[in-house]
C-alpha positions as CSV (number, residue, x, y, z in Angstrom):
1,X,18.7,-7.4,10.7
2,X,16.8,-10.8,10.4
3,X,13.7,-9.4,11.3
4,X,14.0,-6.4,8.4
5,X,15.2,-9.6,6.0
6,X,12.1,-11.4,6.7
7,X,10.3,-8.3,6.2
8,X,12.1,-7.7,2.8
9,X,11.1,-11.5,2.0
10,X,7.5,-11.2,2.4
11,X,7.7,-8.1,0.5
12,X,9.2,-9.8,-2.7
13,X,6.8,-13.0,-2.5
14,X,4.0,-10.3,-2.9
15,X,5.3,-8.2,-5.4
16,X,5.5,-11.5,-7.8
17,X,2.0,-11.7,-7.2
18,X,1.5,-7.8,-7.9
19,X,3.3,-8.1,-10.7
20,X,1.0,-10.7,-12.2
21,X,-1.9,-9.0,-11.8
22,X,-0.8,-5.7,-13.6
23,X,-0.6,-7.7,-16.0
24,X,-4.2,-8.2,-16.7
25,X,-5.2,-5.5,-15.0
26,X,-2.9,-2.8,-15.5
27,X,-1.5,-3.5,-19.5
28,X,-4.8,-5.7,-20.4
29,X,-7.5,-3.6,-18.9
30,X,-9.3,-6.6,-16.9
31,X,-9.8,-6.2,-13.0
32,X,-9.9,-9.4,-11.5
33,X,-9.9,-9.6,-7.6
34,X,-10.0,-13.0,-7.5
35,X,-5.9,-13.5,-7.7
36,X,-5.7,-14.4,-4.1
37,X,-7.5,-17.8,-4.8
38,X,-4.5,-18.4,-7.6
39,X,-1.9,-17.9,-4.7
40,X,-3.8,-19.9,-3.0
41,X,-3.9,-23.0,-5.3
42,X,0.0,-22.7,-5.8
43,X,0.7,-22.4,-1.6
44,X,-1.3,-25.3,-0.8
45,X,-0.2,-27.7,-3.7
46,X,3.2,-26.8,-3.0
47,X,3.0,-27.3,0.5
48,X,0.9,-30.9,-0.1
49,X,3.2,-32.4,-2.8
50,X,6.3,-32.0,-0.3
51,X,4.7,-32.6,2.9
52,X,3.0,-36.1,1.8
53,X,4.7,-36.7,-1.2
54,X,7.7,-36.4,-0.2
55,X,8.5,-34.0,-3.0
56,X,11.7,-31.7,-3.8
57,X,10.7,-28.5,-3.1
58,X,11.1,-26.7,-5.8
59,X,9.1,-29.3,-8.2
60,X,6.5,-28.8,-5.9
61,X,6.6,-25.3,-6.3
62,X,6.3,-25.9,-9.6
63,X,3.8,-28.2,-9.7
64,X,1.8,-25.8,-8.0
65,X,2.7,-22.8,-10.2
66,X,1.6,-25.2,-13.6
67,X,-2.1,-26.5,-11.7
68,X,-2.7,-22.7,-10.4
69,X,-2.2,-21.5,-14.2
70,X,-4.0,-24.6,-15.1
71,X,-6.7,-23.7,-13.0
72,X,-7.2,-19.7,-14.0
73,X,-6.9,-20.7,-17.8
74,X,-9.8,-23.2,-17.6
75,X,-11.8,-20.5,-15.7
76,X,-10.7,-18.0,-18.2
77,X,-12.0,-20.1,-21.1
78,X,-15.7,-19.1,-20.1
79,X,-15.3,-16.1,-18.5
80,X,-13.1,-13.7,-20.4
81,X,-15.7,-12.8,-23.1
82,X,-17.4,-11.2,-20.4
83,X,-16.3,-7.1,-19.6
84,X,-16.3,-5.0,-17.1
85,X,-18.0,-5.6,-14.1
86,X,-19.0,-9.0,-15.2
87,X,-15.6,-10.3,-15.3
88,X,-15.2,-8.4,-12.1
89,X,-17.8,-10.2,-10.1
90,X,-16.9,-13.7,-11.7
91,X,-13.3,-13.8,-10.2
92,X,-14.0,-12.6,-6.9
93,X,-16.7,-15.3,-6.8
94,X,-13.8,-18.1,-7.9
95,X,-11.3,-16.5,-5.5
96,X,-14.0,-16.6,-2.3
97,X,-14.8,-20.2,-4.1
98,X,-11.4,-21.6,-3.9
99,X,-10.6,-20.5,-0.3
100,X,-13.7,-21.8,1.1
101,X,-13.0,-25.2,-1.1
102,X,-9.8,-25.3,1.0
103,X,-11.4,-24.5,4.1
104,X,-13.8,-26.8,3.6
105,X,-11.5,-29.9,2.4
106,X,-10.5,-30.7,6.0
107,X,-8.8,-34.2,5.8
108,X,-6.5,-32.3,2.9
109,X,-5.8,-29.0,3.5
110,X,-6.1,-29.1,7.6
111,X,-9.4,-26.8,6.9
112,X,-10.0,-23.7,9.2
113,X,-6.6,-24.8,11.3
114,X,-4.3,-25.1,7.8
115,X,-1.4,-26.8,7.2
116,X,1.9,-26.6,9.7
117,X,5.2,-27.9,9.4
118,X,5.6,-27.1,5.8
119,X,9.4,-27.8,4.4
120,X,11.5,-24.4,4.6
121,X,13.1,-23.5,1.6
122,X,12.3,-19.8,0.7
123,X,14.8,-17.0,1.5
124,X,16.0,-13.5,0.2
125,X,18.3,-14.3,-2.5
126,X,15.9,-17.3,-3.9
127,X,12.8,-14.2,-4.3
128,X,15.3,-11.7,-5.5
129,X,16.0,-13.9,-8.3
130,X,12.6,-14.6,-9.1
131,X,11.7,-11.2,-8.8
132,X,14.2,-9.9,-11.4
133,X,13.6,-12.8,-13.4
134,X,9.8,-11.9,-13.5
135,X,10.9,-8.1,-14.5
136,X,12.6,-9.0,-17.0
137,X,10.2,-11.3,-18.5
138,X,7.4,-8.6,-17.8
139,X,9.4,-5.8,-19.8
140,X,10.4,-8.0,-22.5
141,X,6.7,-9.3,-23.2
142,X,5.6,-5.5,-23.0
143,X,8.3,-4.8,-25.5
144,X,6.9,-7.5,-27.6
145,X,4.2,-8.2,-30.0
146,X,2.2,-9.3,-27.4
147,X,2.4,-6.7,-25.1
148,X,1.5,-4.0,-27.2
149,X,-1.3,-5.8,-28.3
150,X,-2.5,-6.5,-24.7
151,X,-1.9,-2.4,-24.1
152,X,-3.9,-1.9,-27.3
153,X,-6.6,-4.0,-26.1
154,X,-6.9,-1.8,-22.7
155,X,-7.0,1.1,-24.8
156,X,-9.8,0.5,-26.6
157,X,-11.0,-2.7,-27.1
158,X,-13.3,-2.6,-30.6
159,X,-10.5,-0.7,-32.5
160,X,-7.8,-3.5,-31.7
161,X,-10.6,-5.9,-32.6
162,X,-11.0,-3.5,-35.9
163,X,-7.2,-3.9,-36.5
164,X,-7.5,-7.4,-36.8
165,X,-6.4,-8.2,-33.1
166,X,-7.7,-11.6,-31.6
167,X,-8.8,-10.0,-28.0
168,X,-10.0,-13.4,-26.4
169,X,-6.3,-15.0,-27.3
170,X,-4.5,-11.8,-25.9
171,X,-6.3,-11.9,-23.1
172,X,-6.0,-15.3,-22.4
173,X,-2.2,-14.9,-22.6
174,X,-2.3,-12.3,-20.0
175,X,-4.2,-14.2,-17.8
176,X,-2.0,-17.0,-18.0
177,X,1.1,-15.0,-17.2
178,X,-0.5,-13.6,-14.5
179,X,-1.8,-17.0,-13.1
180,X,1.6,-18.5,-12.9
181,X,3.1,-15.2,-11.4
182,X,0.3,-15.8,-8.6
183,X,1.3,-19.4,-8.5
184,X,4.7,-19.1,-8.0
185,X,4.2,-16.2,-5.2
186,X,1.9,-19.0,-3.0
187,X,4.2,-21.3,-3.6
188,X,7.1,-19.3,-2.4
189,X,4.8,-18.1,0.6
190,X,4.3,-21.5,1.9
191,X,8.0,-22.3,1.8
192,X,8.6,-19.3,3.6
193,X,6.3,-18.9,6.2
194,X,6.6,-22.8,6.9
195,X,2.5,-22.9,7.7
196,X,-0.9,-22.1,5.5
197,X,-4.3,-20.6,6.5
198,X,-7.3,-20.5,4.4
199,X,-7.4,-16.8,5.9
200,X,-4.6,-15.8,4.3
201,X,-6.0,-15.7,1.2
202,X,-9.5,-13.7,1.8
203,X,-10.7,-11.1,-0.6
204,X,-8.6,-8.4,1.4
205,X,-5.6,-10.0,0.0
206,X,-7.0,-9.8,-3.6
207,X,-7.5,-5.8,-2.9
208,X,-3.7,-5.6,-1.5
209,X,-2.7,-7.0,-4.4
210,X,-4.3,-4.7,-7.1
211,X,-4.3,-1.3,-5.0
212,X,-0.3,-1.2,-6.1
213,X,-1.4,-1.4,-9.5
214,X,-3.8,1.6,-9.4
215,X,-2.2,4.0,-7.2
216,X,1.6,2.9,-9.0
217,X,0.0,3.6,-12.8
218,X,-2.0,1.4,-14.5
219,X,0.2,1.1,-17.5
220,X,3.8,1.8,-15.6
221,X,5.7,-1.2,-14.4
222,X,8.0,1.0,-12.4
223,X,5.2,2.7,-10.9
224,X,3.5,-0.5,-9.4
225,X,6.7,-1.8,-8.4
226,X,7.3,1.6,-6.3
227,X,4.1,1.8,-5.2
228,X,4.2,-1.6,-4.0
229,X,7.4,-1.3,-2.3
230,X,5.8,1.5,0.0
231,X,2.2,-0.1,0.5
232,X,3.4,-3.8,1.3
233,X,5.5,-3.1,4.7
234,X,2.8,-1.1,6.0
235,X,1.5,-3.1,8.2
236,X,4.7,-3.7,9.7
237,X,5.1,0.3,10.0
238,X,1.6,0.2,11.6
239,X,2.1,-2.6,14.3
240,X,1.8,-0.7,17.8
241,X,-1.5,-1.6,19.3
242,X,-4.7,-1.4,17.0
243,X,-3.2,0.8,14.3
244,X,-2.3,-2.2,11.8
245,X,-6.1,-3.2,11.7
246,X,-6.6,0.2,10.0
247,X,-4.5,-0.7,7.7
248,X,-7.6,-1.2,4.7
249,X,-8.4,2.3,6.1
250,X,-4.9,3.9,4.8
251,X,-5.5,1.8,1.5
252,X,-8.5,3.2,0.9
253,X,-7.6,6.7,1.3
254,X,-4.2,6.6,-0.6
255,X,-6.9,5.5,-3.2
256,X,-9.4,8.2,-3.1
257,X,-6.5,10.4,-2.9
258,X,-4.6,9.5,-6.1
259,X,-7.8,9.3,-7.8
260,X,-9.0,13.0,-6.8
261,X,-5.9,14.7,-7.5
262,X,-3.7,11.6,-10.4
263,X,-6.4,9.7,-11.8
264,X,-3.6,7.8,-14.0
265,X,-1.3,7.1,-10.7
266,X,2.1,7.8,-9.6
267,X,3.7,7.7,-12.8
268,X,0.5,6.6,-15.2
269,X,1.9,5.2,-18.1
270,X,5.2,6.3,-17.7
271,X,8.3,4.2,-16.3
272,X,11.2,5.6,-14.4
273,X,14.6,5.1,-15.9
274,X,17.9,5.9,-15.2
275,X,18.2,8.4,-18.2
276,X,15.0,9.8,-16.8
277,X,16.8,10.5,-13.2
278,X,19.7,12.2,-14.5
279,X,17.4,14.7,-16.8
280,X,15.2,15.9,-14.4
281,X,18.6,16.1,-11.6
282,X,19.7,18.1,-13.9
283,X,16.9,20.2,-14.7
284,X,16.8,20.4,-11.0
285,X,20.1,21.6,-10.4
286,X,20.2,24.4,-13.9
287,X,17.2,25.4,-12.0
288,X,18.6,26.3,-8.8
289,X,21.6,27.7,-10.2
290,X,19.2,30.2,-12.1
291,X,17.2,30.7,-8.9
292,X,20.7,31.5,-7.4
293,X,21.8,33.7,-10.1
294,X,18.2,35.6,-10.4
295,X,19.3,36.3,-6.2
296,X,22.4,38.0,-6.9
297,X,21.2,40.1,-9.3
């Protein structure tokens, strides 16, 4: 049971994380694989500020959630007027940046070896009240002003710009909210796992956290929740010999897959609601009972 809690743990730390980059990516239409680096900044602060400091741990968290969305909106000043791929290759070139800044800081951060003996704090019930916190805030802000804006903005860019719709501020909002999502997760992974590599945070962690987002639906917060929920314990699933180093391998496929045969993913722009369940059960069951009664006769 504590080991599938742990599990469970790790699980909701992530999906945070996930959860701030549909936001710019999904609902704003800006890949960015450079999110890891944002964790990143969070875990390590965190971890510093109570280790040397002396710090209450849960200020430092949140000193490292405010400099990690400190961080991304200072590099989002320059870079968000740039589209597409260009945007692309600028924030996996700061996410590489930051970790090997870490790495690199040795008297800091510990370097290559990290940091160990970082204060425990982080358990089920604190994540599964940040998740649902960060839900809630995510579906309100879609249902907002904002949001739609943000969705407009992925839809097509020069007509929102037509409409009168600042794209650089929206986008800068989204990139904010998705900076201290990414903040928050690090800083809850440190707490948690109670030691910190640069390694942790490699590019590979920047894919894992925005392959949910494509194969759940780019624009469906239900569906990158669900598809998260399946993809993050993988490697857990996979751990008898060599399998979970193929791990990437599965990712990629599940990819390739949903994009031959559901371009939009799982549920595309959709969400899956409770008044959604009980229609198609019972379109479900009229159906069999039509099936059953096309039988008889």
């Amino acid at each position: 049971m504590t080991y599938i809690i742990g599990i469970a743990t790790q699980v909701g730390v992530y999906l945070i994380a996930i959860l701030g980059v549909s936001v710019i990516c999904g609902f704003t239409g800006m890949f960015s694989m450079g999110h890891a680096g944002f964790m990143a900044i969070g875990a390590y602060v965190s971890a510093l500020l109570s280790m040397r400091l002396g710090f209450p741990v849960p200020v430092s968290i949140l000193c490292g959630t405010l400099l990690s969305t400190v961080f991304g909106v200072l590099i989002s000043l320059p870079t968000l007027k740039l589209r597409d791929d260009y945007f692309l290759i600028v924030t996996l070139g700061v996410g590489e940046g930051v970790r090997l800044v870490i790495q690199n800081l040795t008297d800091l951060t510990g370097g290559a070896r990290g940091l160990t003996s970082i204060p425990k704090f982080t358990n089920i019930w604190i994540v599964l009240v940040c998740l649902i916190l960060t839900v809630v805030f995510i579906r309100a802000f879609l249902q907002s002003k904002f949001g739609r804006n943000c969705i407009a903005i992925r839809e097509e860019e020069l007509a929102a710009k037509s409409v009168g719709i600042s794209v650089f501020h929206y986008k800068l909002i989204a990139m904010t909210i998705s900076c201290v999502l990414c903040g928050l997760s690090g800083g809850l992974l440190a707490h948690y796992m109670g030691y910190l590599t640069p390694n942790l945070f490699k590019m590979v962690k920047s894919e894992e956290l925005i392959i949910p987002v494509i194969l759940g639906g780019r624009g469906s917060l239900t569906g990158t929740i669900i598809a998260g929920l399946l993809l993050l314990p993988l490697p857990e699933l996979l751990r008898f010999g060599s399998a979970q180093e193929w791990r990437m391998v599965v990712y990629a496929l599940l990819v390739i897959f949903v994009i031959t045969f559901r371009p939009s993913g799982l549920l595309g722009t959709k969400e899956l609601t409770l008044q959604g369940i009980q229609n198609t059960w019972r379109k479900l069951v009229n159906w069999r009972r039509s099936s059953g009664k096309g039988e008889e006769v």
